[in-house]
N, C-alpha and C positions, 0 to 999 in steps of 0.2 A: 470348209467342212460340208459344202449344200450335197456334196456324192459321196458322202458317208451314210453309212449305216452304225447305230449303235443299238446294244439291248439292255434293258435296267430290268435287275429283277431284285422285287425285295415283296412283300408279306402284307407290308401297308398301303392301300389304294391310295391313302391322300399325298405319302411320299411318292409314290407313282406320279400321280396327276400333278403333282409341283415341279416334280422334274423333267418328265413332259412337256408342260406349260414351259416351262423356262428353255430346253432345249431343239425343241421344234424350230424356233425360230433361226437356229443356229447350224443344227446339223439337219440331213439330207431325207433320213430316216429314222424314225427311234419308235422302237419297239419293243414295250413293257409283258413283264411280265410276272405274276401275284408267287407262281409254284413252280421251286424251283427244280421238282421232278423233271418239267419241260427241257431243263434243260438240254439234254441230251440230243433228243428229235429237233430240238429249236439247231440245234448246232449243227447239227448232220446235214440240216435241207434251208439254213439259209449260211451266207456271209459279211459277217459283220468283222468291221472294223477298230471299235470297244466293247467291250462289256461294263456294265457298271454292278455288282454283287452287292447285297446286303451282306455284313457277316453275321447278321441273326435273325432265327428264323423263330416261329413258334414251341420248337420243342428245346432251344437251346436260348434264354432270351439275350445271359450279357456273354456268352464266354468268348464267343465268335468261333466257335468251335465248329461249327454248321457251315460258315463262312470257307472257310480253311478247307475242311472236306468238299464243297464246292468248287470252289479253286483247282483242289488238285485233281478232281473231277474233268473241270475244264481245259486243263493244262494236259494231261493225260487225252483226252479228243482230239485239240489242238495242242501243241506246244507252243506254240508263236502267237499267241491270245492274245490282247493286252487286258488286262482288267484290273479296273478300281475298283476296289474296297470301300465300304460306308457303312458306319453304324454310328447309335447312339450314345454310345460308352466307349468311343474310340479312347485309345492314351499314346504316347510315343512307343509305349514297351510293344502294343497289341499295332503301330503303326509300322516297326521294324521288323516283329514277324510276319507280315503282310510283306512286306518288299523280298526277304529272305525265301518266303513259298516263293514267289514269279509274280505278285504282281507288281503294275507299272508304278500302283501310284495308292492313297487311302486319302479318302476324306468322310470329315465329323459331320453328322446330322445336328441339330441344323447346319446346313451349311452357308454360306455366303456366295450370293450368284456369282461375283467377277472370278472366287475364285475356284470354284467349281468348274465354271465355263474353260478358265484357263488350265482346271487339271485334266478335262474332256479334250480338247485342242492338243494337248503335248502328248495324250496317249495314241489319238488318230494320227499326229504327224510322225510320233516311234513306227507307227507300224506301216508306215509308208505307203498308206491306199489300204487296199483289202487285204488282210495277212488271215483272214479266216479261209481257208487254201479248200477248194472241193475236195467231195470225196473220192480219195485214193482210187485211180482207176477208172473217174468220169472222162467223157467225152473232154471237158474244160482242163484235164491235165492232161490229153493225148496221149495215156499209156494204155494199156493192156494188161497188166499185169497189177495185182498189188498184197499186201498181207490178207486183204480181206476174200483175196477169189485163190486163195492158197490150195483149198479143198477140187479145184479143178485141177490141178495138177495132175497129166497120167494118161496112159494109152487109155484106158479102161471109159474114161469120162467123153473120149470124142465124138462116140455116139450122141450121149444126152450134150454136148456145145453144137454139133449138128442141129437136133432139133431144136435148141434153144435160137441158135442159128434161125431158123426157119419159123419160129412160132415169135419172138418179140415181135415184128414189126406190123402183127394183128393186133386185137383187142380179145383175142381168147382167154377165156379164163384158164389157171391151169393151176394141178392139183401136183403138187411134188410129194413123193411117198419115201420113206428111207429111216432109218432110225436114227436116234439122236450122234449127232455127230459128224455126219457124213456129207453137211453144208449145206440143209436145205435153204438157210438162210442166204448163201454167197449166191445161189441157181434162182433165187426170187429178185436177189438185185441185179445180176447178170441182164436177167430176162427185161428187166426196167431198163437199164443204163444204156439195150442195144431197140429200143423200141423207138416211137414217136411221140414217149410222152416223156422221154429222158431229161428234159429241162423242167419238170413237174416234179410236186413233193415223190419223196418213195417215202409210206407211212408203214413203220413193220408193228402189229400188234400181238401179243404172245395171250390169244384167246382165254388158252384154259388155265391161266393163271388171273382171269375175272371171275371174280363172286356174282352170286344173281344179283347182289342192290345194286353193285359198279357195271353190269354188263349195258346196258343200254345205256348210262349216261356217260361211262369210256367210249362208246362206239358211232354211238349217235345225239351225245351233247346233253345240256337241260337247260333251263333258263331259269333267272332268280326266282327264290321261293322254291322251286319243286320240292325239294326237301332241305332240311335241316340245315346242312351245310352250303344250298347253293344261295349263296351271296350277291352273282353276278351271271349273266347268260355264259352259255360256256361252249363254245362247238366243239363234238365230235370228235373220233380221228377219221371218220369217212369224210365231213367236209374238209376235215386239212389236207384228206388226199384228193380231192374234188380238182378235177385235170388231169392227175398222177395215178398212180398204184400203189393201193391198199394190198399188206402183204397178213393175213391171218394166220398165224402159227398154231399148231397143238388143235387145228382144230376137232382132230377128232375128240377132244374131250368136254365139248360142247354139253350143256344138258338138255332135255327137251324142249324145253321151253325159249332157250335159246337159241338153240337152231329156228325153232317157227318164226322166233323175230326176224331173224339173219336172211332165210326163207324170203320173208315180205319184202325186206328193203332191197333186197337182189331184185326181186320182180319188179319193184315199181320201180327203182331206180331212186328211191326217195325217201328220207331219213326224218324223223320227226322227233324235236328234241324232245325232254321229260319234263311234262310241263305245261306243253305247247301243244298248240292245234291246229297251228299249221305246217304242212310237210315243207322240204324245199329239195330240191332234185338235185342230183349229184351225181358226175360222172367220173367214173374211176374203173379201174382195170385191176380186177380180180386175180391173187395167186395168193392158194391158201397150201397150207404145206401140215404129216401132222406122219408120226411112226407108226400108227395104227392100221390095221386092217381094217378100211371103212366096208366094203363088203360083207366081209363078216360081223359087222355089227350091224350092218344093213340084215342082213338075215335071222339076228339077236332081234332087231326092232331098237336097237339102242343108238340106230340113224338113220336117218330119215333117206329115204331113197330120194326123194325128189330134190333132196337138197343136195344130194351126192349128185343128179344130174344136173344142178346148176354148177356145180364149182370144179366139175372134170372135165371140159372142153376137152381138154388137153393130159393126158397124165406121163409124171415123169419118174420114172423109179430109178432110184441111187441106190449103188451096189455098197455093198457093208465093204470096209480097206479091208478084211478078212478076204473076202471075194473078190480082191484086188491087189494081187501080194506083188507084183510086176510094178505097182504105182508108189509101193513103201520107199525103194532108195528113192527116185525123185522128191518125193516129199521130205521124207527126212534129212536129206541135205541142202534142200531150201529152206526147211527151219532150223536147221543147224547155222547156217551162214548171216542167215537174221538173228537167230541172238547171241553168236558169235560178236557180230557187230555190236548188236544195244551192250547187252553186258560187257564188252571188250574182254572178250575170255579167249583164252589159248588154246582153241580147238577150230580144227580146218579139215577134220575127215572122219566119216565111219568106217572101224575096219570090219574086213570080210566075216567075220566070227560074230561082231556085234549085227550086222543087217542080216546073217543067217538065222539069228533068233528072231529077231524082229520078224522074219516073217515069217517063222512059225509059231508065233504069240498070237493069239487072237483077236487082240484090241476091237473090247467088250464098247468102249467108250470113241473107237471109230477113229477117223481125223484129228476132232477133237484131243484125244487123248493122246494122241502121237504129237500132236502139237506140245503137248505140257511137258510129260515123257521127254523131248529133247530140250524142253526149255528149263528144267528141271536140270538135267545132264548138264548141260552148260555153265548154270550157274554155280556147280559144285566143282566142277574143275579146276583142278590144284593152281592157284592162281602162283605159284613157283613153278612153273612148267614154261620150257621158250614156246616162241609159234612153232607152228607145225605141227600140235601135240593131235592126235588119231584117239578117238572113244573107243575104249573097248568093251566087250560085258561085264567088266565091272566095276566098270562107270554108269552104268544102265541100273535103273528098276525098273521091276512090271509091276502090276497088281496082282497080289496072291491070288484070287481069285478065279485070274485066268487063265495062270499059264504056271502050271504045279510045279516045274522043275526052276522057274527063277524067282529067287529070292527078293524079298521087296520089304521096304519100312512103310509100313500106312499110314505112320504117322505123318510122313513127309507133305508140309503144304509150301506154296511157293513163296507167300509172305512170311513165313516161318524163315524159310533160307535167306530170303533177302535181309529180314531183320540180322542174322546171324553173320551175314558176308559184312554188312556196314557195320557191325558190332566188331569185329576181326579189324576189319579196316583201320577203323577208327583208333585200336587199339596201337594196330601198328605204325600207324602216322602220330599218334597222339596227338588225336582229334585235330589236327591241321588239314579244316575244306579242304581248301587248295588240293592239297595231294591223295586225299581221300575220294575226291570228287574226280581224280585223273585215274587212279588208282582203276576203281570201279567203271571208267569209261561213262558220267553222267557229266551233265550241266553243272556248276553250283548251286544254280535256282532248283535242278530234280535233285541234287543232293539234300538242299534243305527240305525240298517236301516230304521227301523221305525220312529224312527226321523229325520233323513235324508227327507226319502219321503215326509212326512206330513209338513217339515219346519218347527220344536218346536226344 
């Protein structure tokens, strides 16, 4: 186990520190951590070999409810995870639905060192070395291609892969403009993945959804004490991207006040927690992305000009899929064929009457929404149809909103259909996994989280 990596994440620092203490010695790496928000970013930009979960957190204390939605959290990022379960109110009942979501293995706080070590040991040897797999599309899986750089698809984009081309392998800052939907987020990690900072964190922050008390100790840390809640020093997400690239989203909805900070640390290069008094320098590669017209709020006074000339070295404007009607078939048969696949549904083609509306639809909601739109379609597909089965319009919704002549339910969400397809399923198997779980084209393990979530 000395070239493993594991991560413990639970709420209590002194369970932290005991399990630490006890498995340092054993395994290669182990890396704790208090909140389990992190999750996500912890998973994206490292690879670990187990996880160790609490199943309870502070706002849930015995149900292990918190656990469970963690879980399927993780499992949903990775599928091939392995992770133990640990709480203080374990029982068999709450130890069998733990193995049923996907994980490897559950153990009771307090635990017993020999055999804790031994249920850490059997989860790193299931997963055979490293099974936390990069992300989709890095250098480290040698493709090109993956669900997350979906949004390049299309004659319309070879321009902006051009410059993208040409501008990663500097350190320019670059400002990507486009409205919601149309991937600014896939064109920031693009720009990373083909740079020289590609084996460094990619750190994506969504600016304007921080409040002023969280904007400086989200962006640039605190240490114990600063306020109320800080318990423990805390870095940044600029020192996590310190080496890498920091990706600012939404920034145009920055407030005054925030920009002047953001302003400073650009200039000096140097981040000072809340709290602290002293800076520590930080290097990282700028791309901040946001649908606004910074210009014209430059000329409002509602943005700062000089901070519009620190963070647009470079600018990149994405065309609205409206303004790209030649890019819709390709796209929608590459998300037709992927969740053709995930849902194992009976459909293998758009016909010429459905892609003719399509692109005369406007899709208000961009990629994005074309994305859903045929994930949507898919799911509802008469699951009594052989293969081969062709979408036709109406099999299709739009949103009323955008396109007067086709009719749409707005009630329709995708967790709605999904509860309803396993609901049908279930029925007709009468409730036999096995054949519900074939039926639907899932795992057993993603058939039970799914029940889990849903409550069936």
């Amino acid at each position: 186990m000395q070239d493993a990596k594991l991560l413990i994440v639970d709420d209590d620092p002194d369970v932290l520190l005991a399990a630490r203490l006890l498995l340092k010695r054993h395994v290669g790496t182990v890396d704790i951590e208090k909140n389990p928000e992190k999750l996500p970013f912890l998973l994206n930009n490292n690879r670990y070999d187990a996880i160790v979960l609490d199943m309870n957190f502070q706002r849930d204390v015995s149900s292990g409810r918190e656990g469970f939605a963690w879980l399927d959290r993780i499992l949903d990022i990775d599928p091939k995870a392995r992770v133990v379960l640990f709480t203080a109110y374990g029982d068999v009942e709450m130890a069998v639905r733990a193995i049923k979501a996907g994980a490897v293995d559950f153990v009771l706080k307090p635990w017993q060192n020999d055999k804790f070590l031994d249920t850490i040991r059997a989860a790193i040897a299931k997963a055979g070395g490293s099974l936390q797999m990069p992300e989709p599309g890095t250098k480290a899986e040698g493709r090109t291609s993956s669900p997350k750089q979906t949004s390049i698809i299309g004659s319309a984009m070879r321009p902006i892969l051009e410059t993208v081309e040409r501008v990663a392998p500097t350190d320019a800052n670059v400002l990507i403009l486009g409205e919601n939907g149309t991937g600014k987020d896939l064109i920031a990690r693009a720009i990373h993945e083909h740079s020289n900072r590609s084996d460094k964190p990619f750190v994506s922050v969504d600016v304007g959804a921080l409040t002023e008390s969280l904007f400086e100790s989200e962006l640039f840390g605190h240490v114990k004490g600063a306020f109320t809640d800080a318990r423990e020093d805390r870095a940044g997400r600029f020192e996590e991207a310190n080496g890498g690239t920091i990706f600012l989203d939404e920034i145009g909805n920055l407030t005054p006040s925030q920009q002047a900070r953001l302003l400073t640390v650009l200039q000096q290069r140097q981040v000072t927690r809340v709290g602290a008094n002293k800076a520590k320098s930080v290097d990282v590669r700028l791309i901040c992305a946001t649908n606004a017209d910074l210009n014209e709020r430059v000329a409002e006074r509602a943005f700062r000009q000089d901070l519009l000339y620190r963070i647009n070295t470079i600018e990149l404007h994405l065309p609205a899929l409206r303004d790209r009607p030649t890019d819709i078939g390709p796209l929608a048969e590459y998300f037709l064929k992927k969740y053709a696949k995930q849902y194992n549904r009976p459909v293998t083609s758009l016909s010429p009457a459905l892609l003719a509306e399509m692109k005369q639809y406007r899709w208000p909601g961009n990629v994005r929404e074309l994305q859903h739109a045929i994930e949507r379609a898919v799911i509802l597909a008469r699951p009594e149809l052989t293969k081969g089965t062709t979408l036709e319009p109406g099999d299709f919704v739009f949103r009323k909103d955008a396109s007067a002549t086709t009719p749409v339910n707005e009630t329709l969400q995708l967790e709605d259909m999904e509860r309803h397809l396993i609901q049908q399923a279930m029925q007709k198997h009468r409730g036999s996994i096995t054949d519900v779980a074939k039926e639907l084209g899932l795992s057993r393990q993603a058939l039970y989280r799914r029940l889990e979530k849903f409550g069936l």
